[in-house]
Backbone bond lengths (Angstrom), bond angles and torsions (degrees), N, CA, C in turn:
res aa  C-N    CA-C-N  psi(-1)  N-CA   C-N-CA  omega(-1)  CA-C   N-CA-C  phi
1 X - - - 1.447 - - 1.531 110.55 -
2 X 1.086 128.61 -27.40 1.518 142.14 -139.77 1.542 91.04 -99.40
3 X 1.601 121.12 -56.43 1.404 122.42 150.25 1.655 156.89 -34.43
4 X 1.593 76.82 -38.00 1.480 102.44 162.82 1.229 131.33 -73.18
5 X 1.535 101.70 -35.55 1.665 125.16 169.65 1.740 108.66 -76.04
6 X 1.481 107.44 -43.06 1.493 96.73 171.61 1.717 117.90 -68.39
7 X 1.277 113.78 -26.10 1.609 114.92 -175.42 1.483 100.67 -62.28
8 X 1.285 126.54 -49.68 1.325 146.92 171.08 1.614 103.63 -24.79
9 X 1.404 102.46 -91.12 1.681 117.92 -179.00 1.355 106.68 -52.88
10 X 1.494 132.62 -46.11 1.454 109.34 152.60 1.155 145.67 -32.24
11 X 1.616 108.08 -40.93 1.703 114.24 -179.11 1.497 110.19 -84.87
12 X 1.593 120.61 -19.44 0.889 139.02 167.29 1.490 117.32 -51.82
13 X 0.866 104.22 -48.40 1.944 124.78 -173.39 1.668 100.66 -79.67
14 X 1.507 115.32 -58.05 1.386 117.63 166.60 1.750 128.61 -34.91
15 X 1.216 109.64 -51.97 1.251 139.58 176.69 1.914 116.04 -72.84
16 X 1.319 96.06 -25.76 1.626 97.27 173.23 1.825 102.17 -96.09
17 X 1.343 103.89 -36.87 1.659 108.80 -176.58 1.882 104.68 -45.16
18 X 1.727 111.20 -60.79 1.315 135.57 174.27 1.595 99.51 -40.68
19 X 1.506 128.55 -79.34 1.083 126.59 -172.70 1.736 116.40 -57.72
20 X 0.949 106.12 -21.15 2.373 104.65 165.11 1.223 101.06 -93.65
21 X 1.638 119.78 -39.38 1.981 102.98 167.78 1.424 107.59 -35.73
22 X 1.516 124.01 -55.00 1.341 134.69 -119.89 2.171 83.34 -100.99
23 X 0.962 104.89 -34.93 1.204 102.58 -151.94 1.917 118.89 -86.59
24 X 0.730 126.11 129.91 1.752 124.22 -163.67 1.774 106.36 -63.27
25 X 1.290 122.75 15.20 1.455 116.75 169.78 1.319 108.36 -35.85
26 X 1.240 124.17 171.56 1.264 135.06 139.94 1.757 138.06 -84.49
27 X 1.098 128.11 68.54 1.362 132.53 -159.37 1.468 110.58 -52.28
28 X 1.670 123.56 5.91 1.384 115.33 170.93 1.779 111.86 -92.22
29 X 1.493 94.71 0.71 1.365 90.63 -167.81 1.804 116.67 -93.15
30 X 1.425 133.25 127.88 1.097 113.53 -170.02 1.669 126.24 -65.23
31 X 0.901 140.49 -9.34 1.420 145.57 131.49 1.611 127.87 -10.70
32 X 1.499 70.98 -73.43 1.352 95.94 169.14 1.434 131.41 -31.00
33 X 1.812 91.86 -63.62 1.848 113.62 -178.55 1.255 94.98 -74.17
34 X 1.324 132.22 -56.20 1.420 122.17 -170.96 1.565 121.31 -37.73
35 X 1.641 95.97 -55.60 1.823 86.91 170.24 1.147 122.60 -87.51
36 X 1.242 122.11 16.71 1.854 124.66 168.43 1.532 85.50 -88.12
37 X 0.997 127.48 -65.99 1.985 139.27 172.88 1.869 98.92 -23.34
38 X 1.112 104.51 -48.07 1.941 102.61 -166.89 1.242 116.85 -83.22
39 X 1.565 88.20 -38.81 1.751 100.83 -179.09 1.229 140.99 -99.57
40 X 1.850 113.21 2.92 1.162 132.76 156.12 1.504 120.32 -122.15
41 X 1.459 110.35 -29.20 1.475 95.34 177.02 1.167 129.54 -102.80
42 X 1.645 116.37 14.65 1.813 129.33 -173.36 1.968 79.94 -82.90
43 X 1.408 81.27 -64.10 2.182 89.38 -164.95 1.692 107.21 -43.47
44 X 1.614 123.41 -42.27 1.082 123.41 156.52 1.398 136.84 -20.07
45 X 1.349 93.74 -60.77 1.697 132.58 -160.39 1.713 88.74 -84.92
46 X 1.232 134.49 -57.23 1.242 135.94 -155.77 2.050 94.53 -78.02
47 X 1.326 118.20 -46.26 0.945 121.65 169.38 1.412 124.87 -28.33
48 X 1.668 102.94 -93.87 1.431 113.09 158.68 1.378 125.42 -41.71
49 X 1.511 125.24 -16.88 2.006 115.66 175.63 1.986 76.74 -90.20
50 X 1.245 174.35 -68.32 1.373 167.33 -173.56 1.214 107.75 -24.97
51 X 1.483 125.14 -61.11 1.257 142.59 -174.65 1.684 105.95 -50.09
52 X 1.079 86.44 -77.77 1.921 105.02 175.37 1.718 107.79 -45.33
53 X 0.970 125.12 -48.55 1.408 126.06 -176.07 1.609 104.83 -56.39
54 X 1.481 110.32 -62.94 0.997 128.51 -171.51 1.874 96.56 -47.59
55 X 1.080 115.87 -72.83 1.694 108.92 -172.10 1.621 112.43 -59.20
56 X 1.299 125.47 6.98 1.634 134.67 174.39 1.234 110.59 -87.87
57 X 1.653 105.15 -44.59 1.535 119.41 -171.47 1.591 97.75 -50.27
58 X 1.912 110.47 -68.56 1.620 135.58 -167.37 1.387 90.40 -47.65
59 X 1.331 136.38 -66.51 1.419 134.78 -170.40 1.518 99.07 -26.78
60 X 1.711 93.83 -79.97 1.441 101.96 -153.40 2.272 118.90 -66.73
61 X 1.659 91.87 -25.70 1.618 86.80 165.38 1.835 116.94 -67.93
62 X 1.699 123.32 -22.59 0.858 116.77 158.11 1.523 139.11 -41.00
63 X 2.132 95.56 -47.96 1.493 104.57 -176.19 1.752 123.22 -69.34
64 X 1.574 81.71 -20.90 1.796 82.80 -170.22 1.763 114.47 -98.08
65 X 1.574 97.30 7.05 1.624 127.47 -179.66 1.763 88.80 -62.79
66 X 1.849 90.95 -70.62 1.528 112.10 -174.45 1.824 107.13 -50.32
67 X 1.044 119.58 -55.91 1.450 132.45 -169.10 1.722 100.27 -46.95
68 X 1.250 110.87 -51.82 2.298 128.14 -172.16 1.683 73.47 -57.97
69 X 1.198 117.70 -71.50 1.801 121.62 -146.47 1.623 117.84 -55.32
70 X 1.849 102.72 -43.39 1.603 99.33 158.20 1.649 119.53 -71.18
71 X 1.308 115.59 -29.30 1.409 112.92 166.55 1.361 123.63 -49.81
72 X 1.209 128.15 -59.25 1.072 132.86 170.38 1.740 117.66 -75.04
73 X 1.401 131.51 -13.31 1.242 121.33 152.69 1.666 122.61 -46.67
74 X 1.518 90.78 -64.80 1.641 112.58 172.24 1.391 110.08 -37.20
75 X 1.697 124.16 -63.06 0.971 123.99 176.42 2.126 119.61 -32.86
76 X 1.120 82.82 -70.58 1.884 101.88 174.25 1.009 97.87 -55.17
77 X 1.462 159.84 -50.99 1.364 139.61 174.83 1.378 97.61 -57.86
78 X 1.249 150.16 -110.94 1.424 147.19 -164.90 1.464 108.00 -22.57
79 X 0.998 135.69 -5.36 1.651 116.42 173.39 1.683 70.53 -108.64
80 X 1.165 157.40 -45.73 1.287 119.19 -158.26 1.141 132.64 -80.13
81 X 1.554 100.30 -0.60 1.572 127.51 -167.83 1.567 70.74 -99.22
82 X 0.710 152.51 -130.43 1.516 153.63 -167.69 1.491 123.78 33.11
83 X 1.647 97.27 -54.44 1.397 132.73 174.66 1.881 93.65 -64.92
84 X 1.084 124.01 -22.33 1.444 111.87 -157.22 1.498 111.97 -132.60
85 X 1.112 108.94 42.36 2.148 120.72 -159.37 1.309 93.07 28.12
86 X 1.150 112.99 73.56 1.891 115.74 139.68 1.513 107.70 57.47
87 X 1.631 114.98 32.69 1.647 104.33 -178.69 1.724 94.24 -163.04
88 X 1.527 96.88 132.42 1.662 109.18 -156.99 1.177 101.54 -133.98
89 X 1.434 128.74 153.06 1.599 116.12 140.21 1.533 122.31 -136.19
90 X 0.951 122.98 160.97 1.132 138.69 -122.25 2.060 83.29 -68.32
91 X 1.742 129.69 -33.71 1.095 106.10 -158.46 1.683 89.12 -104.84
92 X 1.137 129.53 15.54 1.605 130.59 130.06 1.491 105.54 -34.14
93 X 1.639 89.45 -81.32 1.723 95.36 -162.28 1.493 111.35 -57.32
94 X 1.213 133.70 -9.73 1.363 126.15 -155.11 1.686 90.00 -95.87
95 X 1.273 108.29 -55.42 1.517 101.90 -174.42 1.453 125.35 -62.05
96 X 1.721 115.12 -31.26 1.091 136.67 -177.77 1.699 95.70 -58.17
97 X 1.667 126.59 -62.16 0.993 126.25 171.78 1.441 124.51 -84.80
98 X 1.183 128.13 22.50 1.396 135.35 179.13 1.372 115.16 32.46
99 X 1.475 96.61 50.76 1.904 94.55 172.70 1.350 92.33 -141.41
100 X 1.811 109.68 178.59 1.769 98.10 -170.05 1.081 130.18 -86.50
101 X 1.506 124.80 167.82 0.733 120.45 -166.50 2.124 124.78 -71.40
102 X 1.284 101.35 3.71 1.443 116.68 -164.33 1.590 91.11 -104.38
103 X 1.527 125.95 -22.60 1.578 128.45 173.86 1.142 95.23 -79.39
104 X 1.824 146.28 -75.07 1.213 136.67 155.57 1.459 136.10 -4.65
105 X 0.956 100.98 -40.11 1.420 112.41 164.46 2.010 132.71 -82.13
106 X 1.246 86.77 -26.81 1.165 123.06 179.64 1.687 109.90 -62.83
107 X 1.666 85.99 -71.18 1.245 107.68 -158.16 2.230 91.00 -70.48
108 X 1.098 124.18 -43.99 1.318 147.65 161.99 1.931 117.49 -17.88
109 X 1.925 88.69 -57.51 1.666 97.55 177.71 1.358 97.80 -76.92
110 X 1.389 145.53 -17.93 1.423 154.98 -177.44 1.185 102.91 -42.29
111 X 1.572 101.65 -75.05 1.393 123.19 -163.56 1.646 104.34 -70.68
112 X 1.712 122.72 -35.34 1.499 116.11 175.69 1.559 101.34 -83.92
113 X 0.937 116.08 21.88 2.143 98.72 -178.48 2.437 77.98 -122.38
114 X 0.703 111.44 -36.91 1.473 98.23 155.38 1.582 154.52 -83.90
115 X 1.611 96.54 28.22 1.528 141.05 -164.86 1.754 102.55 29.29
116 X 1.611 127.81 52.81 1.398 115.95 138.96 1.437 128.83 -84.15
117 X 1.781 108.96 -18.13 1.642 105.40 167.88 1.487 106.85 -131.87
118 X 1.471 125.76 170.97 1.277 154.06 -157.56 1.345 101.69 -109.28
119 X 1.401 154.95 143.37 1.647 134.63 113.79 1.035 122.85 -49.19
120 X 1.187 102.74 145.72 1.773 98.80 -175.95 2.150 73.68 -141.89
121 X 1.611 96.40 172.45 1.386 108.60 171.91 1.680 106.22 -154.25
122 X 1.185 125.90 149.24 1.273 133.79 -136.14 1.626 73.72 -119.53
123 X 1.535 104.63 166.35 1.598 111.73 171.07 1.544 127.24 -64.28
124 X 1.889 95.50 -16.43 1.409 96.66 177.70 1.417 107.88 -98.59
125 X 1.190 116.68 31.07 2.149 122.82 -179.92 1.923 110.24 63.51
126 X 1.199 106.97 25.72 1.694 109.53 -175.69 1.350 91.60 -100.15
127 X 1.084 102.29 120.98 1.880 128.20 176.71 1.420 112.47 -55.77
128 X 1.230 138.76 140.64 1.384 134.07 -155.72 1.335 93.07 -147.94
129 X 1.141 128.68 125.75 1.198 130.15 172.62 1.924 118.46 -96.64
130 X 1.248 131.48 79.48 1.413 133.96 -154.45 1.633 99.89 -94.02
131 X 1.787 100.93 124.53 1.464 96.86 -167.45 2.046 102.44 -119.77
132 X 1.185 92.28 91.29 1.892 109.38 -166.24 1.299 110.01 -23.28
133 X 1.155 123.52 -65.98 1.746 148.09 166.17 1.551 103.40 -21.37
134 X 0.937 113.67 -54.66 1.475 127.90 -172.35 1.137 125.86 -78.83
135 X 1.702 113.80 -36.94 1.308 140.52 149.40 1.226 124.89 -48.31
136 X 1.116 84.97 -43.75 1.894 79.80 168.44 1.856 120.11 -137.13
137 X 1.111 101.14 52.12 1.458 129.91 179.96 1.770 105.89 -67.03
138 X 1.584 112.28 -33.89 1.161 113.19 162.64 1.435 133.83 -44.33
139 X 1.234 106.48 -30.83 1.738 135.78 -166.25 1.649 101.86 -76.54
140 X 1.403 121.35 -55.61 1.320 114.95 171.64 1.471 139.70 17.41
141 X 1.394 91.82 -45.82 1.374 101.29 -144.49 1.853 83.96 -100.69
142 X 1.003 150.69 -32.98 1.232 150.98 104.43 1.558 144.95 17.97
143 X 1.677 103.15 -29.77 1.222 142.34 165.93 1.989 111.28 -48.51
144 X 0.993 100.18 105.83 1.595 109.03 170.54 1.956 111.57 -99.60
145 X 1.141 90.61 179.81 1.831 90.39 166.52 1.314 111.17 -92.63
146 X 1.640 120.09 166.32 1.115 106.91 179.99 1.341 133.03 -94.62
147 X 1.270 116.48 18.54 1.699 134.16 158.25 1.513 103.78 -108.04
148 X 1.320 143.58 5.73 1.434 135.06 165.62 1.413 101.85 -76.25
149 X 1.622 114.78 150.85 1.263 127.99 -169.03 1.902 95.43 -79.78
């Protein structure tokens, strides 16, 4: 819509520019400029701030497109780590979620650079992603406050 309205005030501005080209005014006179000023460069001006908005909006519904999609990746890794005593790796998660294995990983250091998982490495150097919480999720129930003796 926002485009449509700017195409508008564009042709608008176009169409007034043509008709003061066309027309024997005097352009030294301030009158003159003032309504060449109102009547071509507001619709101009309103145009181009439409235009610009409009490609800010697409930007930013893009970023938070991306933002839902790692959210919910993350999510599905932790229930699958769940599914798996609290220890994943990255081409677990990739197949489990059928995406690659370099997003898995990705999405993986996310969640360990925001201390919910550990690296761990197996004797054969395969990266293990160990998520404590989860690991010992059994314990819960065990749970006191943190001023109870």
């Amino acid at each position: 819509m926002r485009l449509i309205v700017a195409g508008l005030l564009l042709a608008i501005a176009m169409v007034m520019t043509v008709g003061y080209l066309q027309s024997d005014l005097d352009f030294r006179d301030p009158a003159t400029l003032v309504a060449l000023l109102l009547l071509v460069g507001v619709p101009l001006l309103g145009a181009m701030h439409l235009a610009r908005s409009h490609g800010s909006d697409r930007r930013r519904r893009g970023s938070r497109v991306a933002s839902l999609r790692d959210q919910t990746i993350e999510s599905e890794l932790l229930s699958l780590a769940a599914e798996r005593n609290g220890r994943l790796t990255a081409i677990e998660g990739a197949m489990h979620l059928a995406i690659t294995p370099e997003a898995a990983t990705e999405a993986l250091d996310r969640l360990a650079l925001r201390g919910h998982a550990a690296y761990e490495v197996t004797e054969d150097g395969v990266i293990v992603y160990g998520f404590h919480d989860i690991i010992h999720l059994d314990g819960k129930h065990t749970a006191k406050g943190v001023l109870d003796d």
